[in-house]
matplotlib code that plots the C-alpha trace (Angstrom):
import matplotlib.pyplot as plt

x = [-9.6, -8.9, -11.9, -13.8, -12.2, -8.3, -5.5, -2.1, -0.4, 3.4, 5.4, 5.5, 5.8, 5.4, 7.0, 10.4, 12.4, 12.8, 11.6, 8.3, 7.2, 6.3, 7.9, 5.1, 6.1, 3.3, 3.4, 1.3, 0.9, -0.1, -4.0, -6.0, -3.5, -5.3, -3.5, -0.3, 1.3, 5.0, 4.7, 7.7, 7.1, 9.3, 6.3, 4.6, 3.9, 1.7, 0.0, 0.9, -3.0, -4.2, -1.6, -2.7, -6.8, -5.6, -3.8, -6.6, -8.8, -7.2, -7.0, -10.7, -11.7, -10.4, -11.6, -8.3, -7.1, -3.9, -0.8, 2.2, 2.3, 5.6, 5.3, 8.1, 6.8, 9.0, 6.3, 4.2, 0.6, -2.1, -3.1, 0.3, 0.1, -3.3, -2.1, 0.7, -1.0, -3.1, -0.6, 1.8, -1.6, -3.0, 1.0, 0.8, -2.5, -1.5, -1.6, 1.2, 4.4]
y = [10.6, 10.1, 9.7, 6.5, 6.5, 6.7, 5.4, 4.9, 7.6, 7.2, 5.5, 6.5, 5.4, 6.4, 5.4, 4.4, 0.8, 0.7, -0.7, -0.2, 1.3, 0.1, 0.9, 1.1, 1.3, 1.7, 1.6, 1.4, -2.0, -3.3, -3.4, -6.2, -7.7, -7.1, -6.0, -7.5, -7.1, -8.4, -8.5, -8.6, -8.8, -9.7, -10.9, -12.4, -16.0, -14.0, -11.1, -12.0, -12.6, -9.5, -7.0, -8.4, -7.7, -4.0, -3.2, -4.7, -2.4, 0.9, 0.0, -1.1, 2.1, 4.1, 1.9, 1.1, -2.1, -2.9, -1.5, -3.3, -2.7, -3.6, -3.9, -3.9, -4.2, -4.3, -4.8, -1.4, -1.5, -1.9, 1.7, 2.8, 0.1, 1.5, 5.3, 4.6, 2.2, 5.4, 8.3, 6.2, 6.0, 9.9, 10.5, 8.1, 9.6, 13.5, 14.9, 17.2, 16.7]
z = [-0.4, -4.1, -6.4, -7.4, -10.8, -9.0, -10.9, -10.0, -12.1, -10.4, -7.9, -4.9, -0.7, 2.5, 5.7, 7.1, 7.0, 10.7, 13.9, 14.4, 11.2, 7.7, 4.2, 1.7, -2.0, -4.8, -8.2, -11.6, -12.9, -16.2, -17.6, -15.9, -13.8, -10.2, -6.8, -6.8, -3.2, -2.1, 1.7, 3.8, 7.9, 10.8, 12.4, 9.0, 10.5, 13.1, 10.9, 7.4, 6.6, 9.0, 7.5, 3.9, 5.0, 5.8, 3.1, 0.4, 2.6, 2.4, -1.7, -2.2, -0.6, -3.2, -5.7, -7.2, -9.7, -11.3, -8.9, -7.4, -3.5, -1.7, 2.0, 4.4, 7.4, 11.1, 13.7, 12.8, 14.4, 12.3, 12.0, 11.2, 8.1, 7.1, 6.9, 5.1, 2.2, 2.1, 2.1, -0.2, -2.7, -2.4, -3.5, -6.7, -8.0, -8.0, -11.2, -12.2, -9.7]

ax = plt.figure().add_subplot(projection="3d")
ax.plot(x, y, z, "-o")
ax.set_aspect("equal")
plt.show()
């Protein structure tokens, strides 16, 4: 996992826009404006709030403020959602690429 002083260097996602999986794209956003997330779901009426939890999870555990995260989700399972916030965040805060 990144370090406590992470920062959102780049854009960058993880996952696929198909059944059963979740598109995750993440990006730097500007000084002091907070965790912005645009949430997209098929099944949003259900999980909206529970996908939302997960994904402010993943991001507090790396100690991160001020990035855009857009979620298209098509019915992924919760730990699907969760690796992908995460891999779509250890690729925006490499250095050097």
């Amino acid at each position: 996992m990144a370090s406590r002083s992470a920062r959102i260097l780049r854009k960058a996602e993880a996952g696929l826009d198909e059944r059963g999986d979740v598109l995750v794209g993440i990006s730097p956003a500007e000084e002091n404006s907070g965790v912005q997330i645009d949430l997209e779901s098929t099944l949003m009426s259900m999980f909206g709030d529970q996908i939302r939890s997960s994904v402010l999870g993943v991001v507090e555990g790396y100690g991160l403020r001020d990035l855009k995260l857009t979620i298209r989700d098509q019915g992924a399972l919760d730990y699907a959602i969760r690796a992908r916030v995460q891999t779509a965040i250890e690729r925006a805060v490499r250095e050097g690429e």
